[in-house]
Structures are given as C-alpha cells and as structure tokens.
TORFITI-269814 format. One line per 10 residues: number of its first residue (from 0); their letters; for each residue x, y, z of N, C-alpha, C, CB. Coordinates in steps of 0.02 Angstrom, whole numbers, plus 50000, padded with zeros to 5 digits. Last residue first. Glycine has a CB too. Layout:
% TORFITI-269814
NUM> a> X/Y/Z/X/Y/Z/X/Y/Z/X/Y/Z  ...;
This chain:
% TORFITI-269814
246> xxxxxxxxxx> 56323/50556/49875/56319/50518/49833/56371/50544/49787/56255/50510/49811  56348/50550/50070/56361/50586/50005/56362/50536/49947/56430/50626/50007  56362/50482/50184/56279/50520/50170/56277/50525/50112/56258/50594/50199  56425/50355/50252/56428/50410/50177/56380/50440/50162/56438/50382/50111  56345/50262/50359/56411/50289/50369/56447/50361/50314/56455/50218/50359  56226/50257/50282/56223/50282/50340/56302/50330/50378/56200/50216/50377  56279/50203/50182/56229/50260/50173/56235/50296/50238/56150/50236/50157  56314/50076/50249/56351/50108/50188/56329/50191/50191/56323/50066/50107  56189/50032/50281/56220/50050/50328/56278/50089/50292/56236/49995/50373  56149/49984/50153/56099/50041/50187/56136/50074/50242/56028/50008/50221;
236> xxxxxxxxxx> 56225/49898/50116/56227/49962/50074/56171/49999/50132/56197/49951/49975  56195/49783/50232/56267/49837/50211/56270/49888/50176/56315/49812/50177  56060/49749/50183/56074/49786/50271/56157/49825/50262/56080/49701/50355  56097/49686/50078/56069/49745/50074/56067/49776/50121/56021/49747/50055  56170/49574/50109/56230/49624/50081/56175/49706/50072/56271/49584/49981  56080/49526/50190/56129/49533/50208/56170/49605/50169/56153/49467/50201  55987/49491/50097/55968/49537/50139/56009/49563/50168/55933/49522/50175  56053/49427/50007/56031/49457/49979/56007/49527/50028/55992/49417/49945  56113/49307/50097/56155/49340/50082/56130/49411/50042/56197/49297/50051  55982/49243/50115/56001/49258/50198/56055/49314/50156/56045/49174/50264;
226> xxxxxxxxxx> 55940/49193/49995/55891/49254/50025/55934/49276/50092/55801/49223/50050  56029/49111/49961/56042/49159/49949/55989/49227/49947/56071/49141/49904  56005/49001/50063/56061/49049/50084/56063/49099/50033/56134/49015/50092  55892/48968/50014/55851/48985/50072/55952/49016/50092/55790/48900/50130  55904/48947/49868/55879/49014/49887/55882/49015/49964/55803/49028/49859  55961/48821/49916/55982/48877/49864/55954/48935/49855/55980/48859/49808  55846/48734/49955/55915/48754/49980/55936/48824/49973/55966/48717/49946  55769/48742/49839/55732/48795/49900/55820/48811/49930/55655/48740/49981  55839/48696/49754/55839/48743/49739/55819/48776/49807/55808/48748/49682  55803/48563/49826/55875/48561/49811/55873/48630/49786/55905/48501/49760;
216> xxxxxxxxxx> 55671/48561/49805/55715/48540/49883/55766/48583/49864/55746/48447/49903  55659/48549/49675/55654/48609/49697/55663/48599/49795/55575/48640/49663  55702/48416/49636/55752/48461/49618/55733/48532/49637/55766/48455/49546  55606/48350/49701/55681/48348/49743/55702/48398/49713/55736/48283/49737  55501/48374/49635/55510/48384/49725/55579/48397/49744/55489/48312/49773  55524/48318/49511/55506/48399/49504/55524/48413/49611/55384/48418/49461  55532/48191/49540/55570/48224/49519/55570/48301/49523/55571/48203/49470  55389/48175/49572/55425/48169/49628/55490/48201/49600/55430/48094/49656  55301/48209/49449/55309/48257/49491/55375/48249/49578/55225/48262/49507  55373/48082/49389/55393/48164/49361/55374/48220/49438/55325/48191/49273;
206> xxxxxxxxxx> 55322/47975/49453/55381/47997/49443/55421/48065/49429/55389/47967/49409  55196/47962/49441/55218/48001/49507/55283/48005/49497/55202/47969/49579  55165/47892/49351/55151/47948/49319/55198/48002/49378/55059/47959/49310  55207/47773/49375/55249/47792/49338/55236/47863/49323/55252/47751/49287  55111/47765/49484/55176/47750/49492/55218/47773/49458/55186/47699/49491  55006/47752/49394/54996/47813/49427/55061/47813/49452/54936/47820/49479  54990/47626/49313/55006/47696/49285/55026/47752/49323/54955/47719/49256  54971/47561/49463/55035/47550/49402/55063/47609/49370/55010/47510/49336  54852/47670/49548/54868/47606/49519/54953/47591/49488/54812/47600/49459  54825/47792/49601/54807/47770/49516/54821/47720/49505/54836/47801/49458;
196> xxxxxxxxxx> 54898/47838/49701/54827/47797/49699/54802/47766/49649/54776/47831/49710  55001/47899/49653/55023/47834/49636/54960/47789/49677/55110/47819/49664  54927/48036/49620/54948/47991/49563/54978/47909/49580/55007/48034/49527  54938/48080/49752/54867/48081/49716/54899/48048/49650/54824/48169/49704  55072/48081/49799/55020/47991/49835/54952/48011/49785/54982/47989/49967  55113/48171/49706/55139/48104/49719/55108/48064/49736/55177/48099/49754  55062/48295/49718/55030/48255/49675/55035/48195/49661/55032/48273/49633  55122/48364/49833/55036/48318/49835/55020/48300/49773/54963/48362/49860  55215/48392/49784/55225/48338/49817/55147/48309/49841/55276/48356/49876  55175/48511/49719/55220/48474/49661/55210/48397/49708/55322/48513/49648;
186> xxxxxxxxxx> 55148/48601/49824/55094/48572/49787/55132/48505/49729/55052/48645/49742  55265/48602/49894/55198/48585/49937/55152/48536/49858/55145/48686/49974  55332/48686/49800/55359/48618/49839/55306/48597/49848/55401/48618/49905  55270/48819/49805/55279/48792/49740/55281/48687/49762/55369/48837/49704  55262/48848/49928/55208/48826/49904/55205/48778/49841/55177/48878/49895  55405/48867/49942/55372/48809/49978/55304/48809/49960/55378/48812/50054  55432/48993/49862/55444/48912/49851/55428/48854/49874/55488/48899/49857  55347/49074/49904/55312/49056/49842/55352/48977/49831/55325/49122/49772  55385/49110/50061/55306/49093/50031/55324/49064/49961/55247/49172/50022  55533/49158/49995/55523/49085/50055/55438/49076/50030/55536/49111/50175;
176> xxxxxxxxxx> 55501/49252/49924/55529/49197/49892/55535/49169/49941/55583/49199/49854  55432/49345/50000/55365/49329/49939/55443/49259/49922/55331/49426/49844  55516/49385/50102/55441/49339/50124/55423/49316/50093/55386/49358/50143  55587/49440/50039/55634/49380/50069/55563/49342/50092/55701/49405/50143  55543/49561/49985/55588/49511/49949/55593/49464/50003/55662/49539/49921  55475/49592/50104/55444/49567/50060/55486/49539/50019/55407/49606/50034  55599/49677/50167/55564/49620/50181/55516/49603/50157/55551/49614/50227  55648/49769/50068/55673/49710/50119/55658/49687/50147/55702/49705/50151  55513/49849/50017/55575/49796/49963/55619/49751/50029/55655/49866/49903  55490/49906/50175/55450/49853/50142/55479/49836/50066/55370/49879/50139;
166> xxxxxxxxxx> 55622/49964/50194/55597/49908/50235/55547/49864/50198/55565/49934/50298  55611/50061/50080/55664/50022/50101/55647/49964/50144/55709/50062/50133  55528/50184/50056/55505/50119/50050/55548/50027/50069/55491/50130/49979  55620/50269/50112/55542/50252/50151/55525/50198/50151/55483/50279/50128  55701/50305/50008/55720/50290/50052/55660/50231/50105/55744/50356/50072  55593/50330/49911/55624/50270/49893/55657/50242/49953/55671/50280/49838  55559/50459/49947/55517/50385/49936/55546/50334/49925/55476/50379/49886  55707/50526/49936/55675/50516/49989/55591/50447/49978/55659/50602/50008  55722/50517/49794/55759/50485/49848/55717/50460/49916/55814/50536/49868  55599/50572/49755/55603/50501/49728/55666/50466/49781/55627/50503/49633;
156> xxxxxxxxxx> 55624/50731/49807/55554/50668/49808/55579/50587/49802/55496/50681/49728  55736/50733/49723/55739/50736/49807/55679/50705/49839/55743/50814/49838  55698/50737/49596/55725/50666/49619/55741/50673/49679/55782/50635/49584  55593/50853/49604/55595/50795/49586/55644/50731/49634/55615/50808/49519  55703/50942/49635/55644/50934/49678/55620/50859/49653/55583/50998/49666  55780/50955/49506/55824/50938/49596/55769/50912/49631/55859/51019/49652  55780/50997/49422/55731/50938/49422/55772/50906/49481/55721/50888/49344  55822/51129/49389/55763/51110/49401/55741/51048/49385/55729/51147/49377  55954/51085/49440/55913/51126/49486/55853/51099/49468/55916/51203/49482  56027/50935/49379/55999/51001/49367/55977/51034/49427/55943/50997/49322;
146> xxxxxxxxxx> 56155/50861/49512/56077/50857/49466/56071/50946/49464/55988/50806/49523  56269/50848/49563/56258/50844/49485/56204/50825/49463/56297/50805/49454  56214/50748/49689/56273/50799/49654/56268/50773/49593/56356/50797/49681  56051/50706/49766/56138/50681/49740/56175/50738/49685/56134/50590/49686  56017/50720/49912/56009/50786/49871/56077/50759/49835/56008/50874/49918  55982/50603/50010/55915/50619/49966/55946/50677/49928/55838/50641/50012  56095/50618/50088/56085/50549/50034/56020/50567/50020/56091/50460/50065  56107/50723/50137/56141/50732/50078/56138/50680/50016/56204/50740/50098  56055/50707/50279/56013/50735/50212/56033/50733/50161/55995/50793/50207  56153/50708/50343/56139/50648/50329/56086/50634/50274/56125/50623/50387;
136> xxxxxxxxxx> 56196/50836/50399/56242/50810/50320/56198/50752/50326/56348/50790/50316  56122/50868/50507/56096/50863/50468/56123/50845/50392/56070/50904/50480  56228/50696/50568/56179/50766/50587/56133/50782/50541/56218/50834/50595  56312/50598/50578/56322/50650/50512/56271/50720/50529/56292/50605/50425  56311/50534/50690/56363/50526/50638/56383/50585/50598/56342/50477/50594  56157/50537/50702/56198/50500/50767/56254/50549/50712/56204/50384/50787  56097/50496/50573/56086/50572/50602/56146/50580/50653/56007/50584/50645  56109/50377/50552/56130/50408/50514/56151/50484/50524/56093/50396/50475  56089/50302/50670/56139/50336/50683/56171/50365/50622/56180/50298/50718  55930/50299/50622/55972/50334/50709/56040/50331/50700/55960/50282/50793;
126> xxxxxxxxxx> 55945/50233/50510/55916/50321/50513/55949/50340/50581/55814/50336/50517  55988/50139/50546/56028/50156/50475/56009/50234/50501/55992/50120/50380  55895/50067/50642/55978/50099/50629/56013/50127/50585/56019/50064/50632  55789/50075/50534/55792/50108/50614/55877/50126/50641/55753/50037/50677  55816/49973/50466/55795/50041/50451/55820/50086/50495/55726/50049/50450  55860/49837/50548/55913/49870/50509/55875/49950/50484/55937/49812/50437  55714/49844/50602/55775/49846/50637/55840/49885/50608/55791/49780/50647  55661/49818/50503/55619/49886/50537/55694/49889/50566/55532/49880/50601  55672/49690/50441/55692/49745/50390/55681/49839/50436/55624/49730/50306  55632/49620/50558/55698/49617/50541/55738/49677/50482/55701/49545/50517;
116> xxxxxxxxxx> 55490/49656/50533/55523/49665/50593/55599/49666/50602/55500/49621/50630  55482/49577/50398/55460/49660/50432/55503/49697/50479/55393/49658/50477  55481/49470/50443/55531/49486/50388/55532/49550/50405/55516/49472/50311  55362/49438/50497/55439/49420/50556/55504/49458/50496/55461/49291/50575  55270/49473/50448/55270/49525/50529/55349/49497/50564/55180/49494/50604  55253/49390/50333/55282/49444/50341/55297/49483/50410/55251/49476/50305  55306/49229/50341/55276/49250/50398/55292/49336/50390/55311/49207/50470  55431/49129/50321/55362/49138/50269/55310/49193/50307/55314/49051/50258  55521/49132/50389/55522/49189/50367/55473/49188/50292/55599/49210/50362  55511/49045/50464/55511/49068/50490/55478/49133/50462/55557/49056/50512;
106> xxxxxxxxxx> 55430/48870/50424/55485/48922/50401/55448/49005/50440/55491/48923/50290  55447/48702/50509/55407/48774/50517/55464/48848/50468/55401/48791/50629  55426/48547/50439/55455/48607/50481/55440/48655/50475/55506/48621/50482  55401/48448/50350/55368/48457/50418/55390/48498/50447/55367/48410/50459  55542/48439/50275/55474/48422/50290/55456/48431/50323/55454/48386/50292  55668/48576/50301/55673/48517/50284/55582/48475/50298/55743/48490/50332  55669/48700/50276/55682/48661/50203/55651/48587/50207/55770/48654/50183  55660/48755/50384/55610/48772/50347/55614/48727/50292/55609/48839/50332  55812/48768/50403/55790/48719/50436/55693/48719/50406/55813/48737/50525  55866/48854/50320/55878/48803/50289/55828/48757/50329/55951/48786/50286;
96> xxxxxxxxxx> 55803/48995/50372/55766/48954/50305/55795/48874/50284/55782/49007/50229  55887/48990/50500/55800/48964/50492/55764/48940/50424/55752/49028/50512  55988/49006/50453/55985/48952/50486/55888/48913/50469/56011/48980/50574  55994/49139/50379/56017/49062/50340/55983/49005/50388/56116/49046/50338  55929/49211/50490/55892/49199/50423/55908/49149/50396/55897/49244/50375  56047/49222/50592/55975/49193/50586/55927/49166/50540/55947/49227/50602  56153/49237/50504/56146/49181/50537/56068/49160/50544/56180/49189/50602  56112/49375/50453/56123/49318/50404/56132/49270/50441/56176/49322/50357  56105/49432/50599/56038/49411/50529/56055/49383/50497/56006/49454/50479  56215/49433/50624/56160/49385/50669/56108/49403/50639/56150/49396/50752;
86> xxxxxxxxxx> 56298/49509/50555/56317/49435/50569/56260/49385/50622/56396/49442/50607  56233/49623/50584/56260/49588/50514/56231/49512/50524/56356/49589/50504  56262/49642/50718/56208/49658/50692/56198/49621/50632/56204/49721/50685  56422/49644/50724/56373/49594/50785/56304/49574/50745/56345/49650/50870  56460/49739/50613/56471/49666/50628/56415/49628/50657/56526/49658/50675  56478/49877/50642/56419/49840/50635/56399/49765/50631/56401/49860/50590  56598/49893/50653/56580/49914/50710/56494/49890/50697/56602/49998/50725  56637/49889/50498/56642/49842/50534/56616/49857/50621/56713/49824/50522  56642/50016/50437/56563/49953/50437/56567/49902/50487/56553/49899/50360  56737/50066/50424/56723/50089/50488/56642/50048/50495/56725/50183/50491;
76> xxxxxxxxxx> 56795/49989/50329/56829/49972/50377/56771/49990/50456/56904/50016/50366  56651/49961/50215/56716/49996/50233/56716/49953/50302/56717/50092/50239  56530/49933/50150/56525/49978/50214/56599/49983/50205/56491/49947/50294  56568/49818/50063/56499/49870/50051/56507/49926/50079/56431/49847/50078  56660/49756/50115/56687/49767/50023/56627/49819/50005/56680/49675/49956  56650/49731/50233/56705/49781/50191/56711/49792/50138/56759/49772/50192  56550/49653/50230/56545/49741/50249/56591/49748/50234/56534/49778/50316  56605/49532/50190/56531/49562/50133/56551/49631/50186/56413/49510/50139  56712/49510/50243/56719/49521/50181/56654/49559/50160/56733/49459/50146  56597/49458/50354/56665/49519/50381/56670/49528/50297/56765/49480/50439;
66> xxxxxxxxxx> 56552/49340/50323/56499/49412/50323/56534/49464/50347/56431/49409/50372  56644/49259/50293/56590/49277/50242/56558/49341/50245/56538/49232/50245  56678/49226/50421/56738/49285/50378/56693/49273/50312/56847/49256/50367  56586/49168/50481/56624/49246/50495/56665/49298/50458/56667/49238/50536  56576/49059/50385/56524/49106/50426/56548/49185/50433/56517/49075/50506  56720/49001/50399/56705/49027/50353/56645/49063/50363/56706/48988/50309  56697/48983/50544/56749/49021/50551/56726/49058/50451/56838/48964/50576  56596/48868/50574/56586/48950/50604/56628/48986/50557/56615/48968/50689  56634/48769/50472/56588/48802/50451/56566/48879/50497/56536/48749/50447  56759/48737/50553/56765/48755/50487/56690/48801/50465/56777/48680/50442;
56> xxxxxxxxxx> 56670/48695/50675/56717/48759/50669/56744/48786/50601/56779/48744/50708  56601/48569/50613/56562/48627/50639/56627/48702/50644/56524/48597/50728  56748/48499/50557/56701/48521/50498/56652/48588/50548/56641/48436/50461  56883/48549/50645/56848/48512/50622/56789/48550/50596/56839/48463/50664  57052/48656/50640/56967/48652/50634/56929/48582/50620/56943/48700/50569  57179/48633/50735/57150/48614/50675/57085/48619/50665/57162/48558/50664  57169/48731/50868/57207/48761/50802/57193/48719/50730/57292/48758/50817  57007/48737/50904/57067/48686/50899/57099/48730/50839/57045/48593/50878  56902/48788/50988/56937/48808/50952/57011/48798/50935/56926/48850/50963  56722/48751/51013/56774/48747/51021/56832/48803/50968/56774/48676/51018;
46> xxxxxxxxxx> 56601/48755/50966/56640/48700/50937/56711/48695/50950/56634/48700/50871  56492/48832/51029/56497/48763/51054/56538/48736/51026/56448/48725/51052  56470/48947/50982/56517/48942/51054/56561/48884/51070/56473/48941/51114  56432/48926/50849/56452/48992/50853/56522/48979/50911/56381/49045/50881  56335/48827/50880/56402/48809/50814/56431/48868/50826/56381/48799/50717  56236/48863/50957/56299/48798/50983/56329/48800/50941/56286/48721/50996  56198/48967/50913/56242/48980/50978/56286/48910/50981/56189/48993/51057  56128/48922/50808/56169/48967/50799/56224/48978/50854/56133/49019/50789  56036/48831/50877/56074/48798/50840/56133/48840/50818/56037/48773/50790  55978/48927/50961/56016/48878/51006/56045/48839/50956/55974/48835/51059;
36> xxxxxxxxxx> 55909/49021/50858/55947/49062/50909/56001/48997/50938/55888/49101/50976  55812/48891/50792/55871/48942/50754/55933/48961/50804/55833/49021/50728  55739/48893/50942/55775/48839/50918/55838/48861/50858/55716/48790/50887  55672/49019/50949/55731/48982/50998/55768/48931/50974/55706/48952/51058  55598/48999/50815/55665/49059/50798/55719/49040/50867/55628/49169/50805  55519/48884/50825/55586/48890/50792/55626/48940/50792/55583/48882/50738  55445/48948/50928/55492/48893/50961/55538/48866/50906/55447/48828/50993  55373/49042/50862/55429/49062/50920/55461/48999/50957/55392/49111/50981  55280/48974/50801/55349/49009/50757/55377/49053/50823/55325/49072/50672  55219/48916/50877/55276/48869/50845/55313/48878/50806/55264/48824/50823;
26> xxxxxxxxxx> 55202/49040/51001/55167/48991/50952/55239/48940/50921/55121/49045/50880  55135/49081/51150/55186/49065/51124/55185/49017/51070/55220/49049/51166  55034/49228/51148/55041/49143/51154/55133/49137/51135/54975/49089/51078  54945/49337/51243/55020/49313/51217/55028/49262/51214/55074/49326/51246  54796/49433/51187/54821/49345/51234/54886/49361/51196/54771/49240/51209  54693/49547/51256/54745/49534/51200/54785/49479/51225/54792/49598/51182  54647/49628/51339/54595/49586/51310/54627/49545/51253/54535/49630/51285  54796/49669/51437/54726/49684/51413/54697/49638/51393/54719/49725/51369  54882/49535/51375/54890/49630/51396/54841/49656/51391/54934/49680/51353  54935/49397/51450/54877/49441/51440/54908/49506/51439/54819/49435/51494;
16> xxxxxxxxxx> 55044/49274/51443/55011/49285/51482/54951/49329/51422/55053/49318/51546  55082/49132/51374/55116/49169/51430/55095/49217/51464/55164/49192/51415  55002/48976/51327/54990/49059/51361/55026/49077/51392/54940/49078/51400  55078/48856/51188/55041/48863/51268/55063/48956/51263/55095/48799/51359  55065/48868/51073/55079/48786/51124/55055/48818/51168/55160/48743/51148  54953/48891/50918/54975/48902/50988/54990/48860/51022/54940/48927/51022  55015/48911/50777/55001/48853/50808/55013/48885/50898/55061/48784/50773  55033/48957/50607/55037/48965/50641/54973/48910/50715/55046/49028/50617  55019/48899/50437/54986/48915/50500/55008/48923/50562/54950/48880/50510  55110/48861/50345/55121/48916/50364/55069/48936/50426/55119/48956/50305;
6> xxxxxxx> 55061/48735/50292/55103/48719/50320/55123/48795/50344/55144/48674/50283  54920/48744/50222/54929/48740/50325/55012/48735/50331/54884/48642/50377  54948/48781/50100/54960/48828/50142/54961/48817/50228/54914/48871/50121  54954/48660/50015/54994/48705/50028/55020/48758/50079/54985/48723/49996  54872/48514/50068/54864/48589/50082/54933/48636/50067/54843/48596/50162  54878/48379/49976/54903/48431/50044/54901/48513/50029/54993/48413/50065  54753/48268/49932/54792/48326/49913/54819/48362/49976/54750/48375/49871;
C-alpha cells in the first residue's frame, strides 16, 4: 500500500545555516518553488518575441492577457498598477500545482505555511495601501450604506471579522483542495499493484481503480489551474476594496 501522506513530507538536502538553536535547511519544497520561479522565468523571458508566436510565447502572451482581463474586469483600470503582484501568483501557483500533478513530485501548495504566506502577502497589501490611498475613508469597507442604525454595530462587527478572516478562507481554500486531491489520487493508485498481486482476477479487478487514477490525474489538472485562477481573481476583489473603500 502507498502511503498517501509521505508524499507531502518534507525532506532536508542540505544546511544553510543557524539562527540561534534553530537550523535553516533547505528542503525539497524550496527546490520546487526555485524550480516553479526558473520554469516561469524561462517561458516569461526565454521565448523570445517573434512577431509569429510559437506554441511557449503563445502560451506567455495568453498568460498575460488572462490575468490583465481578470483585474480589469475586478479592480479597474487603476488595478492594473498591481499587475506584477497578480501575475506572479497565478504563475506561481499554476506552475507549481501543475508540476505537483505529475508522480513523484513535490506539491507546493499542499503545505499550509506556503498558502498562508501567499494569502499574508496579498492581506498586507490590500490593508497598507488601503490606508496608503484612502486614509481613514478606508474604514468605509466595514460601514456599508443603507444599513439600519440599529443593526449598524452588528454588521460593522461581521465586516470587520470577516475582513480578518480573509487570509485564512485564502489560503486554506487552496491548501485543503491541493491536500485532499492528491490524497484522494495517492490512495485510488495503491490499490493497483495491491489488486493485480491477486493474480488474473486481481488484473481485472485493478482496472477500475486504475481508471478511477487517470480520470482524477486529469481532474487534479483541472483544479490545479482552477485553484491558481480562484486565488487569483480573489487577490483582485480584495485589491478592488482596497482601491473602492465604498460599498
């Protein structure tokens, strides 16, 4: 049977150094996010720019103008000064969950402290230059127009918690569906060599669960770009907020 879960273990290659009594390793989920970062840079820099596109430049150029359309149609014109930011999480994230897809590979964003960290980032900007922008009008996205008085306090509570809770819904959505599909995968594919030990019968029995493998391959796909576009278009309404305090 295969372990569902070693495939999320983390793996020290080697010590960069010490902070105190505290070791810095460099593990094998920091040699896929370099690796993500150098597959993103070579299709980004590396393909050139022939007035006819071949297929890697076809795939930058639709890239770009995927995630330019998604802030204008969320954030506006003046969203676009957010671009850089955008456009290098949904790279990162697409890249890494597709490469997570494939056997034996490391997913990046099974790993909450790395989803976290990416949902702290987009927070963190949304609030610094919500204030940056709007000052104290930036308060106006916790006090929405056309509420009673007395139940103003109320949903100024519920904005504001809700605001708070923002990082952890954005990154737990994207941790709990990379974790649950590759477990789902994991276990469906250890039942393959544990059924075709069985002999004849067990050959024919390994059929179904090998079927069940591919067609959730072929779904992980499918979530692993539409977890990159889910976070994506949600880093835009937050920045949206940021740029429109007013509801």
């Amino acid at each position: 049977m295969i372990d569902p879960i070693e495939q999320f273990h983390l793996e020290k290659l080697f010590t960069i150094g010490h902070i105190g009594n505290q070791e810095i390793a460099f593990t094998n989920s920091s040699a896929y996010m370099f690796g993500s970062v150098a597959l993103i840079s070579l299709l980004m820099i590396g393909v050139g720019r022939q007035l006819v596109p071949g297929r890697l430049q076809s795939i930058a150029e639709i890239s770009y103008e995927f995630v330019a359309n998604t802030i204008r149609s969320t954030a506006g014109k003046e969203g676009m000064k957010f671009f850089p930011l955008v456009f290098s999480l949904f790279m990162f994230i697409a890249v890494s969950n597709i490469i997570g897809v494939i056997p034996y590979n490391f997913t990046i964003a099974s790993h909450l402290i790395v989803t976290a960290t990416l949902a702290m980032i987009v927070f963190l900007t949304v609030l610094i230059y919500g204030f940056y922008k709007n000052g104290l009008k930036f308060f106006k996205l916790f006090v929405p127009s056309g509420i009673p008085v007395f139940i103003l306090p109320l949903v100024v509570f519920i904005e504001v918690f809700s605001f708070f809770l923002r990082p952890i819904s954005h990154s737990v959505r994207l941790f709990a569906n990379m974790l649950a599909g590759h477990i789902a995968l994991a276990v469906f594919a250890s039942f393959i060599p544990l059924l075709a030990g069985l002999g004849i019968a067990g050959y024919f029995g390994a059929v179904l669960p090998l079927g069940m493998t591919v067609a959730l391959t072929a779904l992980e796909l499918l979530v692993a770009f539409l977890q990159a576009y889910v976070f994506t278009i949600l880093t835009c309404i937050y920045i949206n907020d940021a740029i429109h305090p007013g509801h």
